[in-house]
C-alpha positions in Angstrom: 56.4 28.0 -4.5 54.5 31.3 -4.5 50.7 31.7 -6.3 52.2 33.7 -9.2 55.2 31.0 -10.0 52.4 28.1 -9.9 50.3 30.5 -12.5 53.5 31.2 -14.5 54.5 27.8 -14.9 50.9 26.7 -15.9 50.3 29.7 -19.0 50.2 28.2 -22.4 52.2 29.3 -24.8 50.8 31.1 -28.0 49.6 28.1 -29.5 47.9 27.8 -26.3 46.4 30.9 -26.6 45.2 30.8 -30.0 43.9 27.7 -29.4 41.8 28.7 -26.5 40.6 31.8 -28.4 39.3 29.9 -31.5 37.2 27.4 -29.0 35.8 30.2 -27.1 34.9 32.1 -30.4 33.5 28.7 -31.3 31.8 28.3 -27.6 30.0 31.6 -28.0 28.3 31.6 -31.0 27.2 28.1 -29.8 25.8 29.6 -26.6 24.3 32.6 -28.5 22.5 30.1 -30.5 21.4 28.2 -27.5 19.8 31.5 -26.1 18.2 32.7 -29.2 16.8 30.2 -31.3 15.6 33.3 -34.2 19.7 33.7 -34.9 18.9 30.5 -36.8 16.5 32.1 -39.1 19.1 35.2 -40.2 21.1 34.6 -43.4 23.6 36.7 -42.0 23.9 35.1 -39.0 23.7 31.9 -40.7 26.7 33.0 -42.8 28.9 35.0 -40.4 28.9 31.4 -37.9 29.8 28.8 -40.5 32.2 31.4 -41.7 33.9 31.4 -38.7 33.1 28.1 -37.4 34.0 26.0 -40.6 36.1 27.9 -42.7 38.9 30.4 -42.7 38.6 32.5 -40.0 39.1 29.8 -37.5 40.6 27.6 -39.7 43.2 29.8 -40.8 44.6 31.1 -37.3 44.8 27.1 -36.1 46.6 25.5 -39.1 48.7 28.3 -39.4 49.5 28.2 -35.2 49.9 24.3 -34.7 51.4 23.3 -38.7 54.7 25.9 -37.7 57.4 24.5 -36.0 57.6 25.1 -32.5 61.1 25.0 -32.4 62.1 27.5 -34.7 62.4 30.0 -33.1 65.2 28.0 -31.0 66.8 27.3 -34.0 66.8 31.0 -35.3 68.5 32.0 -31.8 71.2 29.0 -31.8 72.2 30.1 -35.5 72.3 33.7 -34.6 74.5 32.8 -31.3 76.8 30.4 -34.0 77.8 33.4 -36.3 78.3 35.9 -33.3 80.6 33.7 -32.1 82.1 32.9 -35.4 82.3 36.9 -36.0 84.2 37.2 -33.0 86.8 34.0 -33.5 87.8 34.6 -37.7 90.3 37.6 -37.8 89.1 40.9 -39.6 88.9 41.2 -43.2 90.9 44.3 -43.3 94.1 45.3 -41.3 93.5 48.8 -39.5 95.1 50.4 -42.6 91.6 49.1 -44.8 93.0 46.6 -46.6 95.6 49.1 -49.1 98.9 47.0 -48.3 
């Protein structure tokens, strides 16, 4: 096994992803909070974190992400191979004269 095949094996999904992102978002308002002590004293600071920390903005992205089914998107592409293959077994509608007999 090469580097890139142990790399591509280990990548999240987009779950994964998002749910990296939102803890990092998290992680660095933390840290600029930690550094800067006077980020505690602006409103709009104040607002903008617990915004995105609490409510909607991170919120939204996670229950959205991890409340979907994972396997839909399986299911979509099982149903779609069903009716290609059911298009291609049932005989056509019409006869090559358009259906006028």
């Amino acid at each position: 096994m090469t580097f890139w095949d142990f790399i591509d094996r280990r990548t999240p999904d987009a779950r994964g992803w998002i749910g990296l992102g939102s803890y990092l978002l998290v992680a660095v308002l933390l840290l600029m909070i930690w550094e800067d002590r006077t980020l505690l004293r602006d409103d709009f600071f104040k607002v903008i974190a617990t915004a995105i920390i609490l409510t909607g903005w991170n919120g939204g992205p996670l229950s959205w992400a991890y409340s979907a089914t994972k396997s839909g998107g399986e299911l979509a592409d099982r149903n779609a191979t069903l009716v290609e293959e059911q298009a291609r077994s049932s005989p056509p509608i019409a006869d090559d004269d358009g259906g006028k007999k």
